[in-house]
C-alpha positions in Angstrom: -16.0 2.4 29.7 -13.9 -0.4 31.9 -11.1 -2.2 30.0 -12.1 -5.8 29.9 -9.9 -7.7 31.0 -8.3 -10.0 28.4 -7.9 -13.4 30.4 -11.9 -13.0 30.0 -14.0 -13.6 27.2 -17.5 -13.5 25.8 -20.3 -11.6 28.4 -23.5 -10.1 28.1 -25.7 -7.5 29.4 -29.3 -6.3 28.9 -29.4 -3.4 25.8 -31.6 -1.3 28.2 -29.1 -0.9 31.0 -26.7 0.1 28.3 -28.5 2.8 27.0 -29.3 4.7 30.1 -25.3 5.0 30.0 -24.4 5.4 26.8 -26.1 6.9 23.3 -27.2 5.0 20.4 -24.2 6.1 18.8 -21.5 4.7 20.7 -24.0 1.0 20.6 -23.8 1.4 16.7 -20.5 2.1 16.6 -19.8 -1.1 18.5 -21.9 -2.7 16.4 -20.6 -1.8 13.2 -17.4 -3.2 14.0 -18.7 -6.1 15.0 -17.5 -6.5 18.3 -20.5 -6.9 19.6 -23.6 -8.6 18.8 -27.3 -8.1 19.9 -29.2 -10.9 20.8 -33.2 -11.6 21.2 -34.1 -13.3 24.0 -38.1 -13.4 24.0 -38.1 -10.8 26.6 -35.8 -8.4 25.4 -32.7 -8.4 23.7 -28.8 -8.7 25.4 -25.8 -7.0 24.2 -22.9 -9.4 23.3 -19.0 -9.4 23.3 -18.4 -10.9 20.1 -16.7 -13.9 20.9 -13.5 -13.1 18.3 -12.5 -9.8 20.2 
């Protein structure tokens, strides 16, 4: 995983593009910690940077 770089904040990417590189577990993890959050879109649902990172 890249570092992000911290003049930056906030992004989004598709959940399914994320989990052809990385396993459910790693997503939950991230999840549990809230750093990110998962949003539905209508047609499918987006990975977010939680905006307090």
């Amino acid at each position: 995983m890249r570092r992000a770089n911290p003049g930056l904040c906030g992004g989004c990417v598709p959940l399914h593009r994320l989990q052809f590189q990385f396993s459910d577990s790693v997503i939950q993890t991230l999840l549990d910690k809230e750093l990110v959050q998962v949003q539905n879109t209508g047609r499918g649902f987006l990975l977010e940077i939680a905006e307090d990172f």
